[in-house]
C-alpha positions in Angstrom: -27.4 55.5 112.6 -26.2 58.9 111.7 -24.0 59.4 108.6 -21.1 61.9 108.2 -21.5 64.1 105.3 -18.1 65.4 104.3 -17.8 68.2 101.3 -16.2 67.6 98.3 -13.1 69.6 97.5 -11.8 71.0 94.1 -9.2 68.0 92.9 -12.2 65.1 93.1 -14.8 67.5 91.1 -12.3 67.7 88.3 -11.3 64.3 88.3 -15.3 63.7 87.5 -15.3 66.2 85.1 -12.2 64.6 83.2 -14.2 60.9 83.5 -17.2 62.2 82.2 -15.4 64.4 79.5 -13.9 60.8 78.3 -16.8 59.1 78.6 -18.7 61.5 76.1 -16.1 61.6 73.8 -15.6 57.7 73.6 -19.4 57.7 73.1 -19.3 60.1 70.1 -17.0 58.1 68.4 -18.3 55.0 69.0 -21.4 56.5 67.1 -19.9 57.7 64.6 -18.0 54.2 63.8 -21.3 52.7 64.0 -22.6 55.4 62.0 -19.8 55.0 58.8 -20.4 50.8 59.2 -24.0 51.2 58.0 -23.7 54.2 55.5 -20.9 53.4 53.8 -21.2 51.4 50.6 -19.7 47.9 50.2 -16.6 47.7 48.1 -18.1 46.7 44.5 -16.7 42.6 43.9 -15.7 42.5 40.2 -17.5 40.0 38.3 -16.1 36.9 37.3 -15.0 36.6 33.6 -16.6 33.9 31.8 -14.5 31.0 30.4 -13.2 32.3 26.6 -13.7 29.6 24.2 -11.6 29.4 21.1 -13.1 29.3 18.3 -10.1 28.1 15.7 -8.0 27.1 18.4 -5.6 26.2 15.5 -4.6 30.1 15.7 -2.5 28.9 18.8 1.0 27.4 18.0 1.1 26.7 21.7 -1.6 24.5 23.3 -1.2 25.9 26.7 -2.9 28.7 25.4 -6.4 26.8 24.9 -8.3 27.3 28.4 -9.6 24.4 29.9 -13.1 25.5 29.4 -15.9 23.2 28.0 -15.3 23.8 24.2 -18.5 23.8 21.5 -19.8 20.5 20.1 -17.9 19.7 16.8 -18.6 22.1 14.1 -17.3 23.6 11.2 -14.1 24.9 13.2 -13.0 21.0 13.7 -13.3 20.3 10.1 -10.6 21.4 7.5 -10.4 21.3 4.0 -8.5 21.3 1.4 -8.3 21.4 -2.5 -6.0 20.0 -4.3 -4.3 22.2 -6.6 -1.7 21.8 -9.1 1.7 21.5 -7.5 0.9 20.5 -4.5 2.6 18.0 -2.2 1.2 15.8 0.9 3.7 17.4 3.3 2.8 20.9 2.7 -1.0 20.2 3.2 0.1 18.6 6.3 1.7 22.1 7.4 -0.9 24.0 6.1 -3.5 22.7 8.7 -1.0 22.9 11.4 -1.0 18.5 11.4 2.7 16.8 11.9 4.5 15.4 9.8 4.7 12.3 12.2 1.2 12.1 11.9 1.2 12.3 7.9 3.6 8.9 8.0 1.1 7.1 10.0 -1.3 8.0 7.4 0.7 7.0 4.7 1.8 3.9 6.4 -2.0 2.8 6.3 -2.1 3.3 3.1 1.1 1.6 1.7 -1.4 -1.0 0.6 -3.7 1.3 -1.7 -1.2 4.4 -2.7 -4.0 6.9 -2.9 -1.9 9.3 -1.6 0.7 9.0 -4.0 -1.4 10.3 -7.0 -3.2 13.0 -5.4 -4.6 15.3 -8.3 -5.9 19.0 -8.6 -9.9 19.1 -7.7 -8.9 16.2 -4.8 -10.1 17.2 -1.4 -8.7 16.0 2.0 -11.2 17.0 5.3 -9.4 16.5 8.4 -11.3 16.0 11.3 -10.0 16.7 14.6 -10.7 16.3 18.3 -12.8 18.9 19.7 -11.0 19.0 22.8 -7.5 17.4 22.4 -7.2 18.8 18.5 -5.6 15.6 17.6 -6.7 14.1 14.0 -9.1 11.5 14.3 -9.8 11.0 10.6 -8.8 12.0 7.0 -10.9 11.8 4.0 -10.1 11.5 0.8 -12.3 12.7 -2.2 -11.1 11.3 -5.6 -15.0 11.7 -7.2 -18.4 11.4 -5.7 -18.3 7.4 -6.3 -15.1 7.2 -4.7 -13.4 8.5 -1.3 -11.0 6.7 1.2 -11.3 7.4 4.7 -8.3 7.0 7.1 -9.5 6.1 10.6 -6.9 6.7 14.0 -7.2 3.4 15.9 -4.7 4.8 18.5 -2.0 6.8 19.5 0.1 5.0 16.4 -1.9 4.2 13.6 -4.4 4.3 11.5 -6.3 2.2 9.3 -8.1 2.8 5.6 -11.6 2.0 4.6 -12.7 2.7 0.7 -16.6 4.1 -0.8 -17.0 3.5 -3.8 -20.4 3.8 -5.4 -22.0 1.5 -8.0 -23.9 4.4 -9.3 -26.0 4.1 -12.2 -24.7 4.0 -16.1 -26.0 5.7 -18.7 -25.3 4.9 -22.3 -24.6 7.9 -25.0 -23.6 7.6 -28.5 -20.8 9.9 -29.5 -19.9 10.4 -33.6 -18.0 12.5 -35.8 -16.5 12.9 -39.2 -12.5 12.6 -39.1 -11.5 16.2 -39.7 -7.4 16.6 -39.2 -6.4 13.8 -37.1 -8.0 11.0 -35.3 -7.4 12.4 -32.0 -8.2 16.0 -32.6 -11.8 14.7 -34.2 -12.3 12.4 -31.2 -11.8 15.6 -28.7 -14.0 17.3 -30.4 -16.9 15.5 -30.5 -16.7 15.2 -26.6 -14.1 12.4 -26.0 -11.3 13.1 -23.3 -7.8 12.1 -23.7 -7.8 9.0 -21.9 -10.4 7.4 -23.6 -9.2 8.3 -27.2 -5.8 7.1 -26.4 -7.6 3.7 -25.6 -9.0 3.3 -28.6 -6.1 4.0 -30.5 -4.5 1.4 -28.2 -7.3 -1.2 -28.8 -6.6 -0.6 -32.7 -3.5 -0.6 -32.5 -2.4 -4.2 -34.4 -5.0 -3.6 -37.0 -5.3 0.5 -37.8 -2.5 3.2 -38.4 -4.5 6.0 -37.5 -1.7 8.6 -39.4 -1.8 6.1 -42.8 -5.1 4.5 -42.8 -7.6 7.2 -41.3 -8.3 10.0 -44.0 -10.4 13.3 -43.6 -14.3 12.2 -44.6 -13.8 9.0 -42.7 -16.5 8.4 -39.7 -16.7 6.8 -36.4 -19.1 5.9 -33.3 -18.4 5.1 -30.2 -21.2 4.2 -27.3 -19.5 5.5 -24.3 -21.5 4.7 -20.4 -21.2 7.4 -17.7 -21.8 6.9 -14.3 -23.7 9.2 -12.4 -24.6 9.3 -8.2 -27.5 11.1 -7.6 -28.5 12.8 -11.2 -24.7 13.8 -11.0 -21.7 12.9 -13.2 -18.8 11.0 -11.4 -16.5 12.0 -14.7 -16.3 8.2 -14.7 -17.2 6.7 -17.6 -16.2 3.4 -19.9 -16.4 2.4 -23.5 -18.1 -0.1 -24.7 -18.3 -0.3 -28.3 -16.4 1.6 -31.2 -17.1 1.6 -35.2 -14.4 2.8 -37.3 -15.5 3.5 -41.2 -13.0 4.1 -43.6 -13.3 4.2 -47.6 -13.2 0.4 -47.8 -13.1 -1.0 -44.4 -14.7 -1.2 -41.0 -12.8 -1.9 -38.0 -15.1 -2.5 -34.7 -14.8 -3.4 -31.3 -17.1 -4.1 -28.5 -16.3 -5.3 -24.7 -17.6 -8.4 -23.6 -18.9 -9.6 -19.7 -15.1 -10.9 -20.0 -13.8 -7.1 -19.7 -12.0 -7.8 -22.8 -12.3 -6.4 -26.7 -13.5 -8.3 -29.6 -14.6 -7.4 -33.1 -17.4 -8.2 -34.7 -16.5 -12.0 -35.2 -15.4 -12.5 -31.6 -11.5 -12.0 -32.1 -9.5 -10.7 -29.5 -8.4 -7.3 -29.7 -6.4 -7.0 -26.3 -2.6 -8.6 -26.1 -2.6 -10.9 -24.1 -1.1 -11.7 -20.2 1.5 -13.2 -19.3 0.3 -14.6 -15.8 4.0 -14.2 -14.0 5.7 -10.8 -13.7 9.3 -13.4 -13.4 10.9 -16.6 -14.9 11.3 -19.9 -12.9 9.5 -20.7 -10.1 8.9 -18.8 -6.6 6.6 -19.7 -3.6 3.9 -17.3 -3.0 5.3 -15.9 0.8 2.0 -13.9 1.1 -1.4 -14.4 -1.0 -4.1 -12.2 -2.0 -6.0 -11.5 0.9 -8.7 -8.5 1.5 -8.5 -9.3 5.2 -5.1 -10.5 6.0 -3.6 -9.5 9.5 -0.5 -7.0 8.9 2.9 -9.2 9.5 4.5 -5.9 11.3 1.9 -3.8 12.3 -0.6 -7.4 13.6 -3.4 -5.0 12.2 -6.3 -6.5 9.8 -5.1 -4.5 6.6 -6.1 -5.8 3.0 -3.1 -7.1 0.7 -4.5 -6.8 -2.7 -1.6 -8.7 -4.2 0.5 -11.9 -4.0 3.9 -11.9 -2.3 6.6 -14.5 -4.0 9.9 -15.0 -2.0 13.0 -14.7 -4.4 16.4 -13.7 -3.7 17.2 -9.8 -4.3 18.0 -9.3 -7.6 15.7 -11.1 -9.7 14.7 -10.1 -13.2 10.7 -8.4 -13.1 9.3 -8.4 -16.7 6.0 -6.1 -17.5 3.2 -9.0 -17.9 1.5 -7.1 -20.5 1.9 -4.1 -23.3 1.4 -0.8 -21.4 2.7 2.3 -20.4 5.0 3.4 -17.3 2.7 5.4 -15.3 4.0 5.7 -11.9 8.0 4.9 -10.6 8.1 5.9 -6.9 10.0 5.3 -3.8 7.7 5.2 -0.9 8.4 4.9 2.4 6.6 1.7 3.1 6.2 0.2 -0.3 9.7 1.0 -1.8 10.5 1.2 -5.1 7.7 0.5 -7.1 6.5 0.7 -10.7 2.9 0.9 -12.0 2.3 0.2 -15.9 -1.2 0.8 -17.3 -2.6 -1.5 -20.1 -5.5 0.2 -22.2 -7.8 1.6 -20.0 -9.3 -1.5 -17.7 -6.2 -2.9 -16.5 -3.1 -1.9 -14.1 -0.5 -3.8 -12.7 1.9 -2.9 -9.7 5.5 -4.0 -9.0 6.4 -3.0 -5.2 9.7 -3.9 -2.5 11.7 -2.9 -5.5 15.5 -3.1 -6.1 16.7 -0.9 -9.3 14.3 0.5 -11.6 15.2 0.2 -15.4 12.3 1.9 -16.6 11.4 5.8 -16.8 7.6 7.3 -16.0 5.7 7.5 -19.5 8.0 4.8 -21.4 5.7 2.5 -23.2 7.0 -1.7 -22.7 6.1 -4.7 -24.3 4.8 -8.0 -22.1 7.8 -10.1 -21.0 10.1 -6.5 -21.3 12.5 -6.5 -18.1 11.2 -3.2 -16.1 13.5 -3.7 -12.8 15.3 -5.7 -10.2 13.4 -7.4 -7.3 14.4 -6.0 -4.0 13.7 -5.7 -0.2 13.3 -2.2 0.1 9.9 0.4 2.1 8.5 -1.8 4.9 9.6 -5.4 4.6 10.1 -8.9 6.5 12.2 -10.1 3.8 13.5 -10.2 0.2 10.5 -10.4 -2.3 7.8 -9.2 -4.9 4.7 -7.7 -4.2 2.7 -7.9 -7.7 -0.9 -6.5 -8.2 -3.4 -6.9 -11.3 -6.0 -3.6 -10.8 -9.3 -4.6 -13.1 -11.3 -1.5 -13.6 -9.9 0.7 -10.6 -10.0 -2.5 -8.3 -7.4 -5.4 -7.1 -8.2 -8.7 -8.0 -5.8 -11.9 -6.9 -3.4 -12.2 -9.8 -3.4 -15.6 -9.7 -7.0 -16.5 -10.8 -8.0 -12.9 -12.2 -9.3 -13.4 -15.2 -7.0 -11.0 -17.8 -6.6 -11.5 -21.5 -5.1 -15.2 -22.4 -7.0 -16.2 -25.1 -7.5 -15.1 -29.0 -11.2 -15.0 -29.3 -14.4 -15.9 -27.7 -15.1 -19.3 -26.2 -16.8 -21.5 -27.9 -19.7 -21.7 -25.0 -19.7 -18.0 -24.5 -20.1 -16.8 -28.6 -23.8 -17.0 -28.5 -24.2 -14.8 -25.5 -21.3 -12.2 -27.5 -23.4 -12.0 -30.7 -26.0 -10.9 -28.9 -24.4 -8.4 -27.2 -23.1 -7.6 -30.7 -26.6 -6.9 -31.3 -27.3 -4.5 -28.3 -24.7 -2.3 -28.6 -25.3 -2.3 -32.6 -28.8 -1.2 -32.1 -27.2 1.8 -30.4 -25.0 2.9 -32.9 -25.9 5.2 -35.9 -26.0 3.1 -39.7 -23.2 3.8 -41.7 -23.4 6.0 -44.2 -21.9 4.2 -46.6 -21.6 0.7 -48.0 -18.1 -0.9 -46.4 -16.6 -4.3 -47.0 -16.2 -5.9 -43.7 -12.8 -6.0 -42.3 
């Protein structure tokens, strides 16, 4: 079969020029795409910031600001502390460490039964310990001296509850004496006695010496005073237990029995002695003595370290012993309360107060009225809270065993002589002959 050639004219040789003109140029630039795909660099993808961590985030008034990053394991940067110095009050601490104020009342609410807080003194230290995360407190401690410190424990979102250290130690015995140059006092001070313990002896002597009359320059004393130390280290706690006073004709001694009471040298009383009551008439005891007793508001295990008696509001409160005003407060959860000191081993507490007729640093006499009982602080009801402290520590004030009697016991005298005879070993000899007292 024959085919028919037929020539090609001019339009359909320029329409193939035009496709293969397009074709070229669509092939160029499809190179050069695929060209600038591979030889370009990637875009450069910023690297990811690492999670900050703050490390005081107590810098931050807001808490928003604290990332939610895993924070570091509790260190130094969770634990506060601060010094107590003179003038300083619980409330500004509580600012100073960026703590509330709600959360200081919960704290003092726990301790309504102890009043630690409410004597704070300069060289105290309170370390707050917070959440790492949350920065809420979970506990405060209080340092009063290496043989003592009270730790306040959150138990939740409300409260908290105390526990108390305190250290036996060990005791060690040291004989201070001097010559009377000046005054008692001054000649005390300066043969190493501090203020507290030289106002207890004047105290103890106080029936039988007049220190300004009876005491002359060239007289002598001794006095074996014990000092506790914790770990080779002095606690600044210390007791006395025996004093010799020699003047020109007489000697005047006392020396503390197993009893925690004073006696001279023939087993005669030198304390005043207790009434056991802080009132007149009778009252029932609404609450007793009780280191473990369940809190009647907060349903908490929290120590009462007195005895509760229901009377109406109003009721005459007498001091039951000589002693010295040492504290008139109005707390928040223990009311109006007094404290009176008497010498230097025993304390008693008057709380739930009415009207206080006594001032801070007024000295009273046992059976003196001191105030008006009340219903006031935290209370279920019109009544007295009364505590008896023996040597820093409550005791129930209805079997403690305080100063009663005028002299040793006739079972117990044997036992005093020779305890006489310990504490006289320690002392120096007089230096001259005396006449006994």
């Amino acid at each position: 079969m024959n085919a028919t050639w037929k020539p090609v004219n001019n339009q359909q040789k320029k329409k193939r020029r035009n496709r293969l003109l397009l074709f070229v140029i669509v092939l160029v630039a499809v190179g050069f795409w695929v060209y600038g795909f591979y030889s370009t660099p990637l875009p450069e993808v910023a690297e990811v910031e690492k999670p900050t961590v703050i490390k005081n985030p107590t810098e931050f008034s807001d808490q928003s600001t604290v990332l939610s990053a895993p924070l570091p394991k509790p260190s130094s940067n969770h634990i506060l502390k601060r010094t107590i110095q003179s003038g300083d009050n619980l409330s500004a601490i509580f600012e100073s460490v960026k703590i509330s104020q709600t959360i200081m009342l919960q704290i003092v609410a726990a301790d309504e039964s102890l009043l630690a807080l409410d004597i704070l003194k300069p060289g105290n230290i309170l370390t707050f310990s917070l959440d790492e995360k949350t920065r809420q407190l979970i506990n405060m401690e209080l340092f009063i001296d290496p043989a003592h410190q009270v730790v306040y424990q959150r138990v939740d979102e409300n409260s908290f509850e105390y526990s108390e250290i305190i250290l036996p130690g060990t005791w060690e015995s040291q004989l201070l004496a001097g010559e009377i140059e000046g005054s008692f006092y001054q000649s005390a001070i300066a043969v190493g006695l501090n203020d507290h313990e030289t106002g207890n002896i004047a105290y103890l002597f106080k029936n039988k010496v007049n220190f300004g009359r009876d005491i002359r320059a060239g007289d002598t004393f001794q006095v074996v005073r014990s000092l506790q130390l914790i770990d080779g280290k002095l606690t600044g706690q210390s007791s006395i237990e025996a004093v010799r006073i020699f003047s020109r004709k007489h000697q005047y001694s006392a020396f503390l029995f197993e009893d925690g009471n004073f006696y001279d040298e023939k087993g005669e009383s030198l304390a005043r002695a207790f009434q056991r009551f802080p009132f007149k008439g009778r009252f029932r005891i609404s609450s007793p003595f009780n280191p473990a007793r369940r809190h009647p508001i907060t349903k908490r295990i929290s120590p009462h370290k007195g005895v509760d008696f229901g009377m109406p509001v109003g009721t005459p409160i007498y001091s039951t012993g000589d002693g010295v005003i040492t504290r008139v407060k109005n707390h928040p959860y223990a009311g109006k309360y007094i404290e009176i000191r008497h010498d230097g081993r025993y304390l008693t507490r008057y709380l739930h107060l009415h009207r206080i007729t006594v001032k801070r640093g007024q000295k009273v006499k046992r059976g003196e009225r001191i105030a008006l009982s009340g219903n006031t602080g935290r209370s279920t009801g019109p009544h007295l809270h009364y505590e008896i402290h023996i040597k820093g520590r409550a005791v129930n004030p209805i079997t403690a065993k305080i100063p009663m009697a005028v002299s040793i016991p006739k079972g117990k005298y044997k036992a005093f002589k020779q305890r006489v005879t310990e504490l006289n070993s320690l002392l120096e000899p007089p230096q001259f002959d005396l006449v006994g007292s």
